[in-house]
PyMOL Python script that loads the backbone (N, CA, C, O; Angstrom):
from pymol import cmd

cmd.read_pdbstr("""\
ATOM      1  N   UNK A   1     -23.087  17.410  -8.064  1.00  0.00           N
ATOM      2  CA  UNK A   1     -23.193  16.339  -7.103  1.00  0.00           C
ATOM      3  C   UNK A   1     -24.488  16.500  -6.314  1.00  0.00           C
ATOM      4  O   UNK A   1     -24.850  17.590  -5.872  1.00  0.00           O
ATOM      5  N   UNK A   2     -25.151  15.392  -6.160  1.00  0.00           N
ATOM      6  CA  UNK A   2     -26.588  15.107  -5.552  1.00  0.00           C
ATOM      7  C   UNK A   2     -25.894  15.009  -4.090  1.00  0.00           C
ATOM      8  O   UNK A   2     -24.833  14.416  -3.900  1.00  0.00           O
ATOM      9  N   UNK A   3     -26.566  15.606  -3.181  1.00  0.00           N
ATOM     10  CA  UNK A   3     -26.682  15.334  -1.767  1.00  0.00           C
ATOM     11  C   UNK A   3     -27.562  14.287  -1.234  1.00  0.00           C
ATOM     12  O   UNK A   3     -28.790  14.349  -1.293  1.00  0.00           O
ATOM     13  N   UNK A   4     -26.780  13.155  -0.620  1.00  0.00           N
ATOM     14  CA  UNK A   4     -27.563  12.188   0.487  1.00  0.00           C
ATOM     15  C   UNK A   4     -28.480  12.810   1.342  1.00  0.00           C
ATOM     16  O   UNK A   4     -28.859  13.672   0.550  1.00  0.00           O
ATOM     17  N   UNK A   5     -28.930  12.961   2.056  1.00  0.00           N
ATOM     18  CA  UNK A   5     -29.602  13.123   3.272  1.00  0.00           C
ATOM     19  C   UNK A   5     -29.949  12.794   4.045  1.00  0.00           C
ATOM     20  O   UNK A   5     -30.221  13.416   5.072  1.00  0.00           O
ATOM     21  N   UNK A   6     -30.154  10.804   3.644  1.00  0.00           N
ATOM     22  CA  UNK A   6     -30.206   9.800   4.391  1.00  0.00           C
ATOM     23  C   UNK A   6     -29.559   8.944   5.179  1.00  0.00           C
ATOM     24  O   UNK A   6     -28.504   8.582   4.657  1.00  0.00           O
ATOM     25  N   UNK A   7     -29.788   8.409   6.364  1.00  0.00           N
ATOM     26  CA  UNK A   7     -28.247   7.598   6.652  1.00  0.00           C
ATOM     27  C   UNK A   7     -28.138   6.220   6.198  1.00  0.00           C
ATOM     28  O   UNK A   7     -27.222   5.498   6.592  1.00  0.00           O
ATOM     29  N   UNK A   8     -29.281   5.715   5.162  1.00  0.00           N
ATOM     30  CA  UNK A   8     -29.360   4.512   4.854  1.00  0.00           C
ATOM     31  C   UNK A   8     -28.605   4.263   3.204  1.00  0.00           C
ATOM     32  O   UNK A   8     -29.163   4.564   2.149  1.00  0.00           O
ATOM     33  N   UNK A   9     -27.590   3.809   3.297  1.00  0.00           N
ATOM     34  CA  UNK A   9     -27.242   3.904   1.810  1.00  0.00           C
ATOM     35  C   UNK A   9     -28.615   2.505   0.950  1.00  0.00           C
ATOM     36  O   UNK A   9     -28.595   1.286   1.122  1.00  0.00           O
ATOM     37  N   UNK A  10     -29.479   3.207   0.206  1.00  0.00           N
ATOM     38  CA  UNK A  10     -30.174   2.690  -0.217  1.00  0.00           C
ATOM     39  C   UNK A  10     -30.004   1.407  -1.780  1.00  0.00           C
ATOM     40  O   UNK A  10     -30.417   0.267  -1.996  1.00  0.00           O
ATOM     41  N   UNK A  11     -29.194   2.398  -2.534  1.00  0.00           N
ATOM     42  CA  UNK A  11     -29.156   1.817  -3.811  1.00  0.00           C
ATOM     43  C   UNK A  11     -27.673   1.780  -3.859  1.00  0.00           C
ATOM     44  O   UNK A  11     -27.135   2.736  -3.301  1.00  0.00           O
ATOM     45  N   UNK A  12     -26.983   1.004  -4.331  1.00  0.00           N
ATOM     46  CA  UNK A  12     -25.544   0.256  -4.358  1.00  0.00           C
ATOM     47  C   UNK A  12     -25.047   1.165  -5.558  1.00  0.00           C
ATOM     48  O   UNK A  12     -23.871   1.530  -5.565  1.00  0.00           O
ATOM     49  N   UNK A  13     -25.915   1.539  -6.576  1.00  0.00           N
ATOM     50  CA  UNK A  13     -25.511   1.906  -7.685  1.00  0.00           C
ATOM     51  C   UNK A  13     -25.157   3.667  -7.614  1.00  0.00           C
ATOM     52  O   UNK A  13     -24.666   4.293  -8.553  1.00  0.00           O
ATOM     53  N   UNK A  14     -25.430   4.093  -6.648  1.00  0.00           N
ATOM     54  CA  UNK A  14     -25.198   5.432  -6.200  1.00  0.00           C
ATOM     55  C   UNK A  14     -24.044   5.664  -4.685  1.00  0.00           C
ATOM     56  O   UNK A  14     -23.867   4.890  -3.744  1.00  0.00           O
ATOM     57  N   UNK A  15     -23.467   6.928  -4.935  1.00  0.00           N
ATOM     58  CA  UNK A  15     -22.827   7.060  -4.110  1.00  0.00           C
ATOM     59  C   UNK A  15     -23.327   7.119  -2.520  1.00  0.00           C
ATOM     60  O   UNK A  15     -24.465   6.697  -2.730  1.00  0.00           O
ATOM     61  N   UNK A  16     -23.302   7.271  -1.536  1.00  0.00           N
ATOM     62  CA  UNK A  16     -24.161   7.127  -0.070  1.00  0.00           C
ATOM     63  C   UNK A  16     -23.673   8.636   0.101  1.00  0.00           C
ATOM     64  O   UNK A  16     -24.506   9.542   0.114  1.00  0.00           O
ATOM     65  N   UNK A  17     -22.647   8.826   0.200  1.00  0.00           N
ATOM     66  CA  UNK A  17     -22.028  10.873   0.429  1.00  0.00           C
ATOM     67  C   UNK A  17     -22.403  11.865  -0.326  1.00  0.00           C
ATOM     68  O   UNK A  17     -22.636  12.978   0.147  1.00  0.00           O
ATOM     69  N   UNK A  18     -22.520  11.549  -1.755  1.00  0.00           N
ATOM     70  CA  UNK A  18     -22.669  12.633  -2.587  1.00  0.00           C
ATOM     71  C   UNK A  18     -23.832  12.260  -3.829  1.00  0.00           C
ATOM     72  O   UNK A  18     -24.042  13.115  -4.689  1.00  0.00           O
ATOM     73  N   UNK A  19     -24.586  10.907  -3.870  1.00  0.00           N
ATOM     74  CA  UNK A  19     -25.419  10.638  -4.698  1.00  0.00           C
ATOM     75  C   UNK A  19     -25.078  10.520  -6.164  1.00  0.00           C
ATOM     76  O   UNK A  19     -25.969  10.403  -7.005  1.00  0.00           O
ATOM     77  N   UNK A  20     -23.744  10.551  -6.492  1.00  0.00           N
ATOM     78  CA  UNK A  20     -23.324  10.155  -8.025  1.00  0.00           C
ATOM     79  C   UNK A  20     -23.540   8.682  -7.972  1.00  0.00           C
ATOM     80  O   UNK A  20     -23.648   7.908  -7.021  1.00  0.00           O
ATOM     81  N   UNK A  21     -23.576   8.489  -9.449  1.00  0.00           N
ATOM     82  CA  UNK A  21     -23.401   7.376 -10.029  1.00  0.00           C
ATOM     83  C   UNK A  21     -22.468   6.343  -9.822  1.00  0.00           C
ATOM     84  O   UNK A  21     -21.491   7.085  -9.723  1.00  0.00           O
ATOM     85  N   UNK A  22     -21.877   4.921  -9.642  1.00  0.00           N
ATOM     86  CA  UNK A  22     -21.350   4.485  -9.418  1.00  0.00           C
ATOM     87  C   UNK A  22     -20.889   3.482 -10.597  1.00  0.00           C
ATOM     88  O   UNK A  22     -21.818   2.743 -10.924  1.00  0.00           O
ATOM     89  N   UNK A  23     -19.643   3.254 -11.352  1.00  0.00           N
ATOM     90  CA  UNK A  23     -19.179   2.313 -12.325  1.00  0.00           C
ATOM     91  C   UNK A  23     -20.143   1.008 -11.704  1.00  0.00           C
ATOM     92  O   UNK A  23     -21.034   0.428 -12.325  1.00  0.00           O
ATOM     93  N   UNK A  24     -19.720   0.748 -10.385  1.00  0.00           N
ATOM     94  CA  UNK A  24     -19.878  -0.840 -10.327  1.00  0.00           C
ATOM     95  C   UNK A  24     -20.039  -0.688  -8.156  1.00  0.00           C
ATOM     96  O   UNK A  24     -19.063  -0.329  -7.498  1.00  0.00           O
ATOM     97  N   UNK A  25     -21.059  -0.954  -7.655  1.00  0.00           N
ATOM     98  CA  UNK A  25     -21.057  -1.158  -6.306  1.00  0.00           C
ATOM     99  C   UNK A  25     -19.623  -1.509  -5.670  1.00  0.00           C
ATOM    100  O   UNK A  25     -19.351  -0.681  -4.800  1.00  0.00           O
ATOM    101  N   UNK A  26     -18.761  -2.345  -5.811  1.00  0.00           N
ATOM    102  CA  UNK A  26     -17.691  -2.487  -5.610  1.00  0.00           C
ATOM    103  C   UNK A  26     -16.059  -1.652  -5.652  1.00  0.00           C
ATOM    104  O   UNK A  26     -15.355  -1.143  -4.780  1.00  0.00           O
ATOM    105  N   UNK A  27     -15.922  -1.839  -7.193  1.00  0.00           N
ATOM    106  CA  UNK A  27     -14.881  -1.310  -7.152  1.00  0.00           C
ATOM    107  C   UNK A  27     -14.753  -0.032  -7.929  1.00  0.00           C
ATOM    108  O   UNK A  27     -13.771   0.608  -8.304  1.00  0.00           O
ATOM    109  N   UNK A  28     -16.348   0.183  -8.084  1.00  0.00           N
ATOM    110  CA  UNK A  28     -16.607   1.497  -8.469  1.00  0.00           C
ATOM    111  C   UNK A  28     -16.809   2.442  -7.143  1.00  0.00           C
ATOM    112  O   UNK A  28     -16.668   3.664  -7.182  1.00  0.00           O
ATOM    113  N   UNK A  29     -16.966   2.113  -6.616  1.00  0.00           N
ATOM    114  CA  UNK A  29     -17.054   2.853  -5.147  1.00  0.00           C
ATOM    115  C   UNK A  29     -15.375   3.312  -4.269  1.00  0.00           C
ATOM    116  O   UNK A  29     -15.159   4.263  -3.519  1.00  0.00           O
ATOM    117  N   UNK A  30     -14.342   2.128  -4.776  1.00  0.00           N
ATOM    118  CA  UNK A  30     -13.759   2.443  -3.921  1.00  0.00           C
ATOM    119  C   UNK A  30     -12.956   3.303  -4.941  1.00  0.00           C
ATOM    120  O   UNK A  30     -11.982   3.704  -4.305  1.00  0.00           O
ATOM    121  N   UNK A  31     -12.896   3.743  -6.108  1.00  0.00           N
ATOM    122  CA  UNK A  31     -12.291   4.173  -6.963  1.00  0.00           C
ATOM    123  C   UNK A  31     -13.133   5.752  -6.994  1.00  0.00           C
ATOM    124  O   UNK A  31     -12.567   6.844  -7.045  1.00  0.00           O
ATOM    125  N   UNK A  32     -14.203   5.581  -6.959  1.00  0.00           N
ATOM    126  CA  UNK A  32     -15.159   7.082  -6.833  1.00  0.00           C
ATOM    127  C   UNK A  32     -14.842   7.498  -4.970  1.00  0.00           C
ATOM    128  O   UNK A  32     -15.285   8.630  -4.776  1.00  0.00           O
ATOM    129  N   UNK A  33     -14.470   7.133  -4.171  1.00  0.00           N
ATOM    130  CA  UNK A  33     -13.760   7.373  -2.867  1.00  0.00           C
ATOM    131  C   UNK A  33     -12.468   8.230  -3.400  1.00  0.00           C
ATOM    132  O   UNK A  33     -12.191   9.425  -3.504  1.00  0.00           O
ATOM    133  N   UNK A  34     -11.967   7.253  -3.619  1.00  0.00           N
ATOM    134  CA  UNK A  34     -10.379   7.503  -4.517  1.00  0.00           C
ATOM    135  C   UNK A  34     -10.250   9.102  -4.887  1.00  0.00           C
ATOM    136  O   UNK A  34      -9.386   9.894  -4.513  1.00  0.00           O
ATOM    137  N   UNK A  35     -11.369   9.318  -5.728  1.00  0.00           N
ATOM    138  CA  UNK A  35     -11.311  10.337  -6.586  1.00  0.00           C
ATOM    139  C   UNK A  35     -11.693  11.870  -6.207  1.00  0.00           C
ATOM    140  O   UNK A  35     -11.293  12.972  -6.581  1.00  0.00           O
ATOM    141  N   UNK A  36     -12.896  11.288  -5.058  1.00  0.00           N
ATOM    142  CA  UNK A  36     -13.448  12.564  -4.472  1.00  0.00           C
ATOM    143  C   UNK A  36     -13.098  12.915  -2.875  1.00  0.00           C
ATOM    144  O   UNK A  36     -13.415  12.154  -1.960  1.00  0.00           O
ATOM    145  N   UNK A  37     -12.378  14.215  -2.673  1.00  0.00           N
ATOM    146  CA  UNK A  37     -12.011  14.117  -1.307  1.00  0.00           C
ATOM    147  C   UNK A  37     -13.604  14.212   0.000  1.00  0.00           C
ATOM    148  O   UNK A  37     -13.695  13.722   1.126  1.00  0.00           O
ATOM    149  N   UNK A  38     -14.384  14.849  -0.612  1.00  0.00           N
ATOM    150  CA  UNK A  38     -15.254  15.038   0.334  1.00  0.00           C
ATOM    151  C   UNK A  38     -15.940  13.555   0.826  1.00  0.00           C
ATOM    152  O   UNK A  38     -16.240  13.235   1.976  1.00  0.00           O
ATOM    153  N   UNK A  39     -16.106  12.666  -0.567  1.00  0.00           N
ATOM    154  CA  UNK A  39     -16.631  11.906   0.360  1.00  0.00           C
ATOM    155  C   UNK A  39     -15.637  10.775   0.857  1.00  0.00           C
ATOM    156  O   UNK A  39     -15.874  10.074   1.841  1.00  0.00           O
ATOM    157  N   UNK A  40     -14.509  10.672   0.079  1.00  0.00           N
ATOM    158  CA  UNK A  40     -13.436   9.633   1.142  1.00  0.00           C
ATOM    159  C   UNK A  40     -13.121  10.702   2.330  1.00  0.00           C
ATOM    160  O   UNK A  40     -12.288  10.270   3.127  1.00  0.00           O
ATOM    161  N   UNK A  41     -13.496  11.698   2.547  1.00  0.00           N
ATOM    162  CA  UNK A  41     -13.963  12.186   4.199  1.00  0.00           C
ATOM    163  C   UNK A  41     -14.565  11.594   5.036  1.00  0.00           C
ATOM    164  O   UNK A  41     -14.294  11.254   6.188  1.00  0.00           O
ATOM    165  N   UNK A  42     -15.897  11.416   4.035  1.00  0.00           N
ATOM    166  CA  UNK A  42     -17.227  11.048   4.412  1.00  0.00           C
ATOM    167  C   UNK A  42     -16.660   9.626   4.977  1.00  0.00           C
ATOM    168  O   UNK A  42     -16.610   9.235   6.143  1.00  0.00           O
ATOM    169  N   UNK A  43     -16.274   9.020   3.848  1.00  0.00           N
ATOM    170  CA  UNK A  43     -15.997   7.112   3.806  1.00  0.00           C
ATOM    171  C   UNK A  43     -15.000   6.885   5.182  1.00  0.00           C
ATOM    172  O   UNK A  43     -14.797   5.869   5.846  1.00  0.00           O
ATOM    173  N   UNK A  44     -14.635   7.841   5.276  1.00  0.00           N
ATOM    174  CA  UNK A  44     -13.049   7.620   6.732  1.00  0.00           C
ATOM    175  C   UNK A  44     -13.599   7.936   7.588  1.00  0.00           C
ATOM    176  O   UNK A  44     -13.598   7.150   8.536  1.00  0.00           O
ATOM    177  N   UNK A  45     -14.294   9.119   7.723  1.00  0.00           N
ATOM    178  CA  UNK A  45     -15.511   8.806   8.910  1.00  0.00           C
ATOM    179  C   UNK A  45     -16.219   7.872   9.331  1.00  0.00           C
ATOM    180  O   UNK A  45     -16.244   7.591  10.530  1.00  0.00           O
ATOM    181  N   UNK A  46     -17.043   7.109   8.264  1.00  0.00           N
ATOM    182  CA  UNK A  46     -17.623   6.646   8.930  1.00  0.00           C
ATOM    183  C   UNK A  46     -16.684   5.091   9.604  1.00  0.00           C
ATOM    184  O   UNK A  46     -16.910   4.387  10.588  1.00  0.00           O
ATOM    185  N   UNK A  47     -15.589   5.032   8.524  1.00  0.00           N
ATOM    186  CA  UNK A  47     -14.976   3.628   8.628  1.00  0.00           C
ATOM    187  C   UNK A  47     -14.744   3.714  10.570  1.00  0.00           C
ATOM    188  O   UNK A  47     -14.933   2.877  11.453  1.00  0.00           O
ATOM    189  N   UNK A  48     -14.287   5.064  10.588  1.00  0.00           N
ATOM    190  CA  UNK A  48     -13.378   5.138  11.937  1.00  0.00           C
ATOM    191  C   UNK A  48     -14.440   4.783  13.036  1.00  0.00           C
ATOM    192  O   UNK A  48     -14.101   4.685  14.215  1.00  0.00           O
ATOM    193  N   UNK A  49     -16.160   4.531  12.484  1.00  0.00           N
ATOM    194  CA  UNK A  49     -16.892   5.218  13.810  1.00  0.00           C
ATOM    195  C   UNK A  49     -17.347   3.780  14.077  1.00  0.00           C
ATOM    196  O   UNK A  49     -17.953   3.435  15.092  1.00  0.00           O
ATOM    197  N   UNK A  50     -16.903   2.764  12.800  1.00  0.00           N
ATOM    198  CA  UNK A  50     -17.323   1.274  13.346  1.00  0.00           C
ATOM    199  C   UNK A  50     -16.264   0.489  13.761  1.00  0.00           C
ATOM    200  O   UNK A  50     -16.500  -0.580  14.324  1.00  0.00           O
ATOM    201  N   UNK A  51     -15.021   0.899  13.547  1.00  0.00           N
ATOM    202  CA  UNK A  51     -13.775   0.339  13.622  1.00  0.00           C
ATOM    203  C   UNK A  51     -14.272  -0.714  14.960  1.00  0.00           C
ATOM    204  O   UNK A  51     -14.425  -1.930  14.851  1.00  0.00           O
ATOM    205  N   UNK A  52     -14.446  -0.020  16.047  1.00  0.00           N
ATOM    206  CA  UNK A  52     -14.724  -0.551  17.338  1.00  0.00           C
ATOM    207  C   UNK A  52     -15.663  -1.747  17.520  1.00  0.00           C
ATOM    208  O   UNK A  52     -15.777  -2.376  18.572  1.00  0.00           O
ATOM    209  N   UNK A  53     -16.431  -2.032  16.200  1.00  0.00           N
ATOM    210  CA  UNK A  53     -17.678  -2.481  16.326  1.00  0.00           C
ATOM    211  C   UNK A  53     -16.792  -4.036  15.770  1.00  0.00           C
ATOM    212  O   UNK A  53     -17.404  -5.081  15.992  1.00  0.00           O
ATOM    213  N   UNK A  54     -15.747  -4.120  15.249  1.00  0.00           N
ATOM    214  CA  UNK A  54     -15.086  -4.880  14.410  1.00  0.00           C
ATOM    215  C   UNK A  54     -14.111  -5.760  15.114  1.00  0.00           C
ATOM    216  O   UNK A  54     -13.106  -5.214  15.569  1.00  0.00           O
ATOM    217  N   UNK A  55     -14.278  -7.167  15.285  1.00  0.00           N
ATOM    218  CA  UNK A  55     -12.683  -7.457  15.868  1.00  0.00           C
ATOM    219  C   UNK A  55     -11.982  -7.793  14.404  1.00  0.00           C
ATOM    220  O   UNK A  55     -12.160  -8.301  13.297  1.00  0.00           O
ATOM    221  N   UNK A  56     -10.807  -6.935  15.488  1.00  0.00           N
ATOM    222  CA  UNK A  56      -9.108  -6.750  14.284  1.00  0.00           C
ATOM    223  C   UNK A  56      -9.457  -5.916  13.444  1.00  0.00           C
ATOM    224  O   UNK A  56     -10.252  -5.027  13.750  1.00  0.00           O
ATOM    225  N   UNK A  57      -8.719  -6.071  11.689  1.00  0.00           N
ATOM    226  CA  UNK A  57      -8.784  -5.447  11.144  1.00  0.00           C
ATOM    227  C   UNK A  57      -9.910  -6.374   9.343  1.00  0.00           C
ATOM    228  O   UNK A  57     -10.060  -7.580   9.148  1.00  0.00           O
ATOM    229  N   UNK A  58     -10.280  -5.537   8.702  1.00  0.00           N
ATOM    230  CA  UNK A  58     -11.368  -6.264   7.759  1.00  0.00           C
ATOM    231  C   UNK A  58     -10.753  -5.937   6.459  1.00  0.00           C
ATOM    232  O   UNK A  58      -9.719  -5.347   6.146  1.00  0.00           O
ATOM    233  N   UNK A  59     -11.558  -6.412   5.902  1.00  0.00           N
ATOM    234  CA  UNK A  59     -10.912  -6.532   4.322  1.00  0.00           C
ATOM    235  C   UNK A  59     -11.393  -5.268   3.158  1.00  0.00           C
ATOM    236  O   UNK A  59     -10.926  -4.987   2.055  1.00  0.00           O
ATOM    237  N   UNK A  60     -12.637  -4.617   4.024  1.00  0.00           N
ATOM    238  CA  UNK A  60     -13.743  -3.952   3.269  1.00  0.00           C
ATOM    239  C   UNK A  60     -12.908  -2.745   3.143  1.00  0.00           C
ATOM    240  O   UNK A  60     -13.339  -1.755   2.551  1.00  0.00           O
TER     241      UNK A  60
END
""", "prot")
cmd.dss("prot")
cmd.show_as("cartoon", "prot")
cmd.util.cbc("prot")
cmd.orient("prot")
């Protein structure tokens, strides 16, 4: 696993936490979340740190 370093997720086709490859920006992402605990760490982090930024709840 490639390490991010950046806080900009740049390319859709790569992971933003760990720099793997991605099936598909979409539902390759939420399935490569799925799979890897470190970065659905990563992904719950950050979800939790915009929650606030959000009215209600979102679909993403």
């Amino acid at each position: 696993m490639a390490v991010n370093t950046t806080a900009d997720w740049s390319d859709p086709a790569t992971c933003p936490y760990c720099g793997d490859d991605l099936e598909s920006a979409g539902a390759g992402f939420v399935d490569h979340v799925d799979d890897n605990d470190p970065c659905k760490r990563e992904f719950d982090h950050w979800r939790n740190n915009i929650a606030g930024d959000l009215a209600g709840e979102w679909g993403g």
